[in-house]
N, C-alpha and C positions, 0 to 999 in steps of 0.2 A: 559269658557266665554272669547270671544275674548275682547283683549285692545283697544278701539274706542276714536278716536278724536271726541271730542266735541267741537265745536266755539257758544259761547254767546255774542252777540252783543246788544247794544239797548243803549238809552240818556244813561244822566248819573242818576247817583243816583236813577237808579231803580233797584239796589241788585243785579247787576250781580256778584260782587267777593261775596258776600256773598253767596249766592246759590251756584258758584261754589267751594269758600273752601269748604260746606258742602258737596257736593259729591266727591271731590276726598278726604276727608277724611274715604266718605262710602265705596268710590270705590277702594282706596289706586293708584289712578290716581298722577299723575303729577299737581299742580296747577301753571299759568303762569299768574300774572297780568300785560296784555299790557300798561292798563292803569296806573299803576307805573311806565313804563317804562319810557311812557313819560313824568311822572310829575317829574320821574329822572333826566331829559334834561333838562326839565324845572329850578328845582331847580338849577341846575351847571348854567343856562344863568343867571338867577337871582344873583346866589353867585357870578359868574364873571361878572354884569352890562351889559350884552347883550340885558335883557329885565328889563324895569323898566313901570311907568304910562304913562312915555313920549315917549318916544322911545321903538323901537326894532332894533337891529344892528344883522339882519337874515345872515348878510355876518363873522361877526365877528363868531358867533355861527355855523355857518357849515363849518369854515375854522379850527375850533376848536373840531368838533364830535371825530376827531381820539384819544383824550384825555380822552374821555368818556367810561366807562367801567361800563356795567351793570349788575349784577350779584342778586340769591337770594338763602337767605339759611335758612334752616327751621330751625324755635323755638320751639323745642319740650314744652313748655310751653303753646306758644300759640296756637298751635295746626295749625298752617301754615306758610308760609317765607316770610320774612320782606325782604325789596329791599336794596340792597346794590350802593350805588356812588362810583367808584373807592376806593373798600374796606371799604368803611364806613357806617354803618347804617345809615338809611335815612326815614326808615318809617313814623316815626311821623312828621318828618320835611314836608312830601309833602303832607300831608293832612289837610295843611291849606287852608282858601277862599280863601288867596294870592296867593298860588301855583292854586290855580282851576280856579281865575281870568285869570290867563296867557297861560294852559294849552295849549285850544284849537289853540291860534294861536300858539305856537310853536308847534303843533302840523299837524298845516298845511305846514311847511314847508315841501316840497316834500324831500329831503337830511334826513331829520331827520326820514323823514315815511323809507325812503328805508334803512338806517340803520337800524332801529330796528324792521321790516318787514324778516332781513336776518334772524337778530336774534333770532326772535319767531319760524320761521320756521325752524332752526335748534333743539330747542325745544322739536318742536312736529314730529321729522323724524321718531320715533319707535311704536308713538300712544301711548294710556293709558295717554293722556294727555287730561288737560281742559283748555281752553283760555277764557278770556274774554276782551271785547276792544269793537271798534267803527267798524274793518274791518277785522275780525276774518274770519266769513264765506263767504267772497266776494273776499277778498285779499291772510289775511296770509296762511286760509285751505279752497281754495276753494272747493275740494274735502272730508269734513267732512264728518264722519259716521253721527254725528246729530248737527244740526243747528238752533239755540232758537233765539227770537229776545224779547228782553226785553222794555215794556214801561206801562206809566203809566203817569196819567196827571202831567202836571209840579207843580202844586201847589202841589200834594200830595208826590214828590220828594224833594220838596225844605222843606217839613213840616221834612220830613226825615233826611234831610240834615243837616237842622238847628237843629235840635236835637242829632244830632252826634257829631256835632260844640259844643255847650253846654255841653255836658257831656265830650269833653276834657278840656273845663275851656277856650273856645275861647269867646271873645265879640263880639257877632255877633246880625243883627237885622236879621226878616224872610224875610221884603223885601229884602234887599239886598241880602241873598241867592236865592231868588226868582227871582232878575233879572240876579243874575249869571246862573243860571238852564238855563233860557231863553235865555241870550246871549250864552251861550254853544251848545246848541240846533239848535239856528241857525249859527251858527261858523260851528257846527261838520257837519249838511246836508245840508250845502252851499260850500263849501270848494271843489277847484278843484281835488284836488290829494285825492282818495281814501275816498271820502264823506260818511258820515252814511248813509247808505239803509239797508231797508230788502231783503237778500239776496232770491232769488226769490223760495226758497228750503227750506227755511226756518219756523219755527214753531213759530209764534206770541204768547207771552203772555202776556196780561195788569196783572197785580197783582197790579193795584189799592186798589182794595178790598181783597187780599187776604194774609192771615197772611204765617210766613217764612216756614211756617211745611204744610199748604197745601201747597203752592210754588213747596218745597222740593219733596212732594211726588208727586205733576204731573210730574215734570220733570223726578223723579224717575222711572217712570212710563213708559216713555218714550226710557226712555235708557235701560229700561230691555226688550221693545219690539223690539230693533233692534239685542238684545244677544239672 
């Protein structure tokens, strides 16, 4: 069985890193979350005052990328790899609403995409790797062996969201992850530089209604039809 690049793209908080650590754990793949990557940037503009509720200082923050070093190393524990900041675990730090609040626009810095665009793609140079992110199958692999597009209505992400929020002990209400879901959404497919689309190759799935084990197994399904 040959090693296939997979890109999984789609909003946010429709289970794309979920789904994808469960197959390269099946698959014994590579797993690469883009989207740490950037909530890695994020955090460092945050830690150093580049982004706050008022401001964004996008010149301070890309005159400073060279400082940034993004690394991830797997937790035999937790059965996949936590993101590293310049040597520092950082996992749990970026998956606050506060980091998800600011994501998207640092995310739209074009400096910032093309950094860590170089990065993914060195990644995924040998295959037997999974990506998921915003511009997976459009940008970092446009040539993927297979290409998913992930979504599902916003309220049934933000119900998701908000429950993930909760079970770390964040105080959070539903609307307001409900308006982050939404400002994210239109942030990520409004955005000049490398906007969320369905990559036109790509394989559409709502899992609105569908629990992580059927998920699991369409996609499963999928990838063993291209081996």
């Amino acid at each position: 069985m040959k090693h296939i690049t997979i890109a999984i793209d789609g909003f946010s908080s429709t289970g794309k890193s979920t789904v994808a650590k469960q197959l390269a754990r099946h698959l014994g793949y590579v797993y690469v979350d883009s989207g740490a990557m950037y909530r890695a940037v994020t955090f460092y503009a945050m830690q150093e005052g580049y982004i706050t509720k008022h401001h964004f200082n996008k010149d301070g923050l890309i005159a400073n990328l060279k400082n940034i070093t993004i690394s991830f190393k797997f937790n035999e524990s937790l059965g996949f790899a936590e993101v590293y900041l310049n040597g520092e675990n950082i996992e749990n730090q970026i998956r606050t609403l506060e980091v998800s609040s600011f994501v998207s626009k640092v995310a739209e810095v074009s400096e910032v995409r093309q950094k860590l665009v170089e990065q993914q793609q060195v990644f995924g140079k040998h295959g037997g790797v999974i990506m998921d992110g915003r511009d997976i199958g459009t940008v970092v692999f446009p040539n993927a062996d297979l290409k998913l597009f992930m979504t599902a209505s916003a309220e049934t992400r933000a119900k998701r969201r908000f429950s993930e929020l909760i079970e770390r002990g964040e105080t959070v209400t539903y609307d307001a992850v409900l308006k982050n879901v939404e400002e994210r959404d239109y942030i990520d497919t409004n955005r000049e530089d490398s906007p969320l689309v369905k990559a036109t190759d790509a394989i559409e799935i709502d899992n609105s209604n569908m629990t992580l084990q059927e998920q699991f197994n369409k996609i499963l399904e999928l990838v063993n039809s291209i081996n």
